[in-house]
N, C-alpha and C positions, 0 to 999 in steps of 0.2 A: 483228293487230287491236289496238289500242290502248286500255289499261283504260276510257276513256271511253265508247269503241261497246260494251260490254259493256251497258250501262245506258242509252245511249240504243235499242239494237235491242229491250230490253222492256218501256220508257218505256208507262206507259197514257196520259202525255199526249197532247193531241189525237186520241184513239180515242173517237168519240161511244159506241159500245158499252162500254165499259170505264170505269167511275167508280172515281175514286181512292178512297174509302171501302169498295170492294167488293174493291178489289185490297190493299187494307192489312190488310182482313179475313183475305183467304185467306193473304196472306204471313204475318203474325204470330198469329190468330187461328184459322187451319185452316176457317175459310168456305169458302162455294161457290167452284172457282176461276171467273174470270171470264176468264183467259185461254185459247187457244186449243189450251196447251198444258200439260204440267203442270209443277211445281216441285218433284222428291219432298223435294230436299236441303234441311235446315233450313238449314244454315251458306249455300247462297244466297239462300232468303226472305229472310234476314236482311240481306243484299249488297242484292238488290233495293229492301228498306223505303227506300235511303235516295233513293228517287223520288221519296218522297214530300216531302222538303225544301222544294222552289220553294210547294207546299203547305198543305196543312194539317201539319205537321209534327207538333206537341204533340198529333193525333190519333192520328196513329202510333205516337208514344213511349208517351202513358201512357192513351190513350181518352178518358172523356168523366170526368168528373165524376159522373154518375150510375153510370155503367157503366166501371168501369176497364178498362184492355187493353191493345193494344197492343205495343212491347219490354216494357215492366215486364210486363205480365200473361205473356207467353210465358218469359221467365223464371225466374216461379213455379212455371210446369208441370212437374211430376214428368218429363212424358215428354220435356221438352229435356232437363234433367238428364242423363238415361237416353240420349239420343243421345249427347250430350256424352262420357258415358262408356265407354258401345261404340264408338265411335272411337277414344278413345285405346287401348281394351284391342285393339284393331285394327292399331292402326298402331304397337303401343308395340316392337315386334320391330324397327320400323327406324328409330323415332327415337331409342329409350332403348339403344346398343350401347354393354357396357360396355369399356374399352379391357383391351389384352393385354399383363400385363406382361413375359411370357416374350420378348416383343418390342422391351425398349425397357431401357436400359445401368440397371447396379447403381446401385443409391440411388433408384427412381422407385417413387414408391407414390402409393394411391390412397383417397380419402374419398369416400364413398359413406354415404348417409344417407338418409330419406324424412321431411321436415319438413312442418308444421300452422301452417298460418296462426292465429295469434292475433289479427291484424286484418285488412282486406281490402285488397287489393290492386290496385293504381294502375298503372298504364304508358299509352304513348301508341304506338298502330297506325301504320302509314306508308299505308293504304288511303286512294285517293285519294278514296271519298266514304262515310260512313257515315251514319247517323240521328243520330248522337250524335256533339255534339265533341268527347269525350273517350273512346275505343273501346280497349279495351284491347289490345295489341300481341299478334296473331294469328300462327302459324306459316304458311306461305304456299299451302300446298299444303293441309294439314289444316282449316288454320283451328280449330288448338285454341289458346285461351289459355297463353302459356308465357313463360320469362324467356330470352329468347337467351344462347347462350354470351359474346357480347360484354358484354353486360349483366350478367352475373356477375363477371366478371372485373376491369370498373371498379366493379362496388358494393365487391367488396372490396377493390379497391386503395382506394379513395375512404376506406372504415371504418379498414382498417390506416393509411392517413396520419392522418386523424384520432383516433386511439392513439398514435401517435409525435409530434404537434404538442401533443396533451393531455400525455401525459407531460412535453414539453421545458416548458411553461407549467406544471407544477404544483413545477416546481425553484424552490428559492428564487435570489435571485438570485448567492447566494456561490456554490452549485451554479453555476449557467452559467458561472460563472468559470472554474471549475474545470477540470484537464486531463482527468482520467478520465471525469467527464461528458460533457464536448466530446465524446470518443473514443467515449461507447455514442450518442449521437446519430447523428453519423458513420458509425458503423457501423449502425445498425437502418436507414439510409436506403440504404447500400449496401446491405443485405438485402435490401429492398423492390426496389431495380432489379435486383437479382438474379434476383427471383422474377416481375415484372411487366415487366420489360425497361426499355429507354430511358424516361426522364420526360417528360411531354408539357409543353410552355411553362409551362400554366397550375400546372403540377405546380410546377417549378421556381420560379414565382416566388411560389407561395404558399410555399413551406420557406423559401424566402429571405428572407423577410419574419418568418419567425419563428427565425431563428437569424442570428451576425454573420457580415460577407466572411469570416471566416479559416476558420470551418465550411465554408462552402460552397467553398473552396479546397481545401480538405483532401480535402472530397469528388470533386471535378473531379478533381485529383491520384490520389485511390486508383482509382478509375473508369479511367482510362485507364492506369496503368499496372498493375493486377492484373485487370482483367475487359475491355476493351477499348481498345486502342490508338487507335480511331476514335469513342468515346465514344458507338456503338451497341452494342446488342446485343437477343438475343430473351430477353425473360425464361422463368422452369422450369416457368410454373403453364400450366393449358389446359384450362378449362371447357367443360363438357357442357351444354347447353340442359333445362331444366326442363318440366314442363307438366301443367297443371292440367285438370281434368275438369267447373269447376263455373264458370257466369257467374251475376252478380246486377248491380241497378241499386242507387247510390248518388247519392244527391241532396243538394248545398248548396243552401242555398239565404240569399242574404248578407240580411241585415234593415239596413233603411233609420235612418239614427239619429233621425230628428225622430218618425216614426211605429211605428218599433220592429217594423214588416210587412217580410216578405220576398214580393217580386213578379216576382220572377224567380229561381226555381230553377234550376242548371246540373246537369245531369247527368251523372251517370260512370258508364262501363263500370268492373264491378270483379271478381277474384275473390273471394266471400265467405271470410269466418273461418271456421277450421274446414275447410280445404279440402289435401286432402295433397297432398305432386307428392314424385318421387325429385329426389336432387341426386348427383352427381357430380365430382368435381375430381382433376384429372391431374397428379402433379408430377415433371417428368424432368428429370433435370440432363444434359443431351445436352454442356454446355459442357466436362465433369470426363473424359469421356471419354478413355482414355490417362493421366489426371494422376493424383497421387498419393494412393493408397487412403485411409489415414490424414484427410488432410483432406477428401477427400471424404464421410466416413465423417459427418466436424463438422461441416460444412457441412448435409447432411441434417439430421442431428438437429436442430440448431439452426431450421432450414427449419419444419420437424413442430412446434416450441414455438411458434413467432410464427404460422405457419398457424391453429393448434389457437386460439388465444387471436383472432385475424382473423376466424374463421367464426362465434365466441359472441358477439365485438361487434355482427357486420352483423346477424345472424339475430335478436338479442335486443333490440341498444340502438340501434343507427343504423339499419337498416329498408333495405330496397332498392326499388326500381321508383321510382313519380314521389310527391311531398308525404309522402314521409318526414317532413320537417321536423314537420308535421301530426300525425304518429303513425302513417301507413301502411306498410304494409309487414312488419312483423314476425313473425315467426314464435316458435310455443313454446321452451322450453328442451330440452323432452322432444323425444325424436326416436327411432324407431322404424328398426329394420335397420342399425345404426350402424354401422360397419366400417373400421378405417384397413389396408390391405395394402400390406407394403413387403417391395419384391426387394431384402432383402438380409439373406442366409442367413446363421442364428443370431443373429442380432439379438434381442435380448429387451427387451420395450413391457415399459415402470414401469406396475405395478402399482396400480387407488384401490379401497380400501375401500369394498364394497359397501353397500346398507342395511343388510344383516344380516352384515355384520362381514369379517372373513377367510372364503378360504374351510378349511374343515375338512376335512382328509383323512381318508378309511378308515382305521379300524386293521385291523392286518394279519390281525385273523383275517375281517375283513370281507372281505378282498379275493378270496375263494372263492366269493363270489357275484356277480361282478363281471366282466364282458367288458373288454378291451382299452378300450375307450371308454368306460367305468365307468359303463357300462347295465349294468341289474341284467341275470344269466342267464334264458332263456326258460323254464329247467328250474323258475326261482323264483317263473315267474309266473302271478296266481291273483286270485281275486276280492276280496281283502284290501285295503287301505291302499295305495295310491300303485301301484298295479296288482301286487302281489307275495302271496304266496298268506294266506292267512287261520290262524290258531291250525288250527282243526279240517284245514284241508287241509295243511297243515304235518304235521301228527300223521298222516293216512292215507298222504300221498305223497310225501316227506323223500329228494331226492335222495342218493344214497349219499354224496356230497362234502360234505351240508350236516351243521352244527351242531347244538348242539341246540338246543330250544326255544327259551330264554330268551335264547341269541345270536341265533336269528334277529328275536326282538322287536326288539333291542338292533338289528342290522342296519337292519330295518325301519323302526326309528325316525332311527336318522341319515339313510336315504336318503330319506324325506321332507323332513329339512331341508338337506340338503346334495347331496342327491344329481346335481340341475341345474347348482350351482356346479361340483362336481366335474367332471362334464362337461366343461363349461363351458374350465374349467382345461388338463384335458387333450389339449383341441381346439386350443387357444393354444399349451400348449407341445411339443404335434407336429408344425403349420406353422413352427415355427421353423427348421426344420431344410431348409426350402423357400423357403413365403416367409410371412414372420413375419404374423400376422393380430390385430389389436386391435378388440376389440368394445363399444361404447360405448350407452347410452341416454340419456346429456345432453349436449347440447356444453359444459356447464360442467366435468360431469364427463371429456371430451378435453381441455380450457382443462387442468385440475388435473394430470392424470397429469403433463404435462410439463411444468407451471409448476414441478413439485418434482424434478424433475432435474435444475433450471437448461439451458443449453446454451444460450448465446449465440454470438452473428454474432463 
């Protein structure tokens, strides 16, 4: 059956029994159904509204003027929301699978994060008929609002080239003269088809335009004879699909210049600000396989600097989905579950200063109250300060190994302030030994870590 008979076999057109107004009710507004049969799923009322096109259409969309309704009104509804969201917590075991690194050659690690829209959110659906001509790009089966893995992966190539084109334009012009300059240009564009593969036309002749032939000769030349002979290759990055839980309506609407009235509102599907989804990105260097440890080793790290600085540009300043240019798109700097893990054993992630400083180790008469993972002992704990027992129960029930009093205030009072860092710390530095694991809560603060290690292409 072909997507069209979908929507003409529940057409209320030409049904004398059936008035488009009564069927626009029940799809978006939960009215009486008027069909024969019933429509439990929300995500296809919403397929079906766009019957109403040939129509009255702007009844469908926003109601009347007296009585608003309609998409916009169902939108508002607490209980789409609420569907919205039981479906992804639903489906989220088959579309959110994290990849396995025990599976995939030394040097691939993985960034995983869960970001917050700071504005709302643009794209363009491929469904071939909606209510709205501007429907935000649905996953096909679910129909939950989400950013394709292909779509991730040219936002951030698209941000990282425009980093590498900003940089070459912010040289003076003795700079572009220059040999060494030439060479880190040169080289961050190697990096980039390193990571994203082959350039597409539009790629190449937008760098070309911004640097002279002998550049882009240089590059051609290191291209085929250090990374591929035949001037293809697959780039090391490999995005995971995103997906949001929340829709809202957004409306332009252009004002006329002699009258300064807007009379034609366009409408957009959007997902509202403030709306979280996980994100994920996969980095394998499948190409190093067999080659020499040593440089493979540089090559990563250097990968992890320009990544780290790629995901704080798109998410922060260049925006992903559609009208970026606009201000769409953006997400906080803050980011929740931050995580970089990389298979490759004893590896130790550069260290940033957190808000409250270093972290501060036990001293060592502390370390008697102290588990291997520098959770306080069960033996210690009690209805007191930061769950550890209290002055009075301290004095009746003082395990045999504890200190006295005054040290265990002393205790007490470091593991309130230090106590989570420590943790913290010593979870870091016993995956090392596995596979090295970096925990992060800003992308500026991942941008940082490795902007101060250097490690260039």
């Amino acid at each position: 059956m072909s997507t069209y008979d979908y929507w003409a076999r529940h057409s209320f057109f030409g049904l004398s029994d059936i008035s488009e107004k009564a069927a626009v009710d029940y799809l978006l507004g939960g009215g009486r159904n008027p069909y024969p049969h019933d429509v439990p799923d929300l995500s296809a009322r919403v397929i079906l509204s766009a019957l109403a096109l040939p129509g009255d259409k702007e009844y469908a969309r926003t109601g009347t003027r007296r009585e608003p309704g309609g998409l916009v009104k169902l939108y508002q509804k607490q209980s789409f929301q609420d569907y919205l969201q039981e479906r992804l917590a639903q489906s989220r075991s088959y579309l959110e699978v994290f990849p396995d690194l025990s599976l995939l050659p030394i040097g691939s690690f993985t960034i995983s994060l869960t970001f917050t829209l700071a504005v709302p959110y643009l794209s363009k659906d491929d469904t071939a008929l909606h209510l709205l001509d501007n429907p935000v790009k649905k996953e096909w089966v679910f129909k939950l609002p989400y950013v394709a893995s292909t779509q991730w992966k040219g936002a951030l190539h698209a941000a990282m080239l425009k980093q590498l084109v900003e940089w070459w334009q912010d040289l003076t012009k003795d700079q572009k003269l220059h040999r060494s300059w030439q060479k880190q240009f040169v080289a961050r564009r190697i990096q980039l088809t390193r990571l994203f593969g082959t350039e597409p036309e539009n790629v190449k002749y937008h760098l070309t335009q911004n640097c002279d032939e002998k550049l882009n000769t240089w590059y051609k030349r290191y291209l085929c004879r250090f990374l591929s002979d035949t001037g293809f290759l697959a780039g090391r990055l490999y995005s995971y699909p995103s997906f949001f839980d929340r829709l809202s309506m957004e409306v332009i609407n252009p004002h006329d210049r002699e009258t300064g009235a807007g009379s034609l509102p366009i409408y957009f599907e959007a997902v509202p600000s403030g709306t979280r989804a996980n994100f994920i990105l996969l980095y394998t260097p499948l190409d190093r396989i067999g080659e020499e440890e040593h440089e493979t080793h540089r090559q990563v790290t250097a990968d992890m600097k320009l990544i780290a600085e790629g995901l704080q540009a798109l998410f922060t300043v260049y925006g992903f989905g559609a009208k970026t240019s606009s201000g769409f798109g953006l997400a906080s700097d803050v980011v929740e579950n931050g995580s970089l893990v990389l298979n490759l054993p004893g590896y130790v992630f550069p260290q940033a200063e957190t808000e409250t400083g270093k972290v501060q180790s036990p001293e060592d008469v502390f370390l008697k109250y102290l588990d291997e993972s520098g959770h306080s002992k069960t033996d210690f704990s009690g209805s007191g300060d930061h769950g550890l027992m209290s002055n009075s129960e301290y004095k009746e029930k003082a395990p045999p190994d504890g200190g006295s009093l005054s040290e265990f205030k002393e205790f007490r009072r470091w593991y309130g302030a230090n106590g989570e860092q420590w943790q913290k710390s010593l979870k870091e530095k016993n995956s090392a030994s596995n596979y090295p694991e970096l925990s992060f809560d800003r992308l500026s603060q991942l941008a940082e870590m490795f902007r101060q290690t250097g490690g260039e292409a």
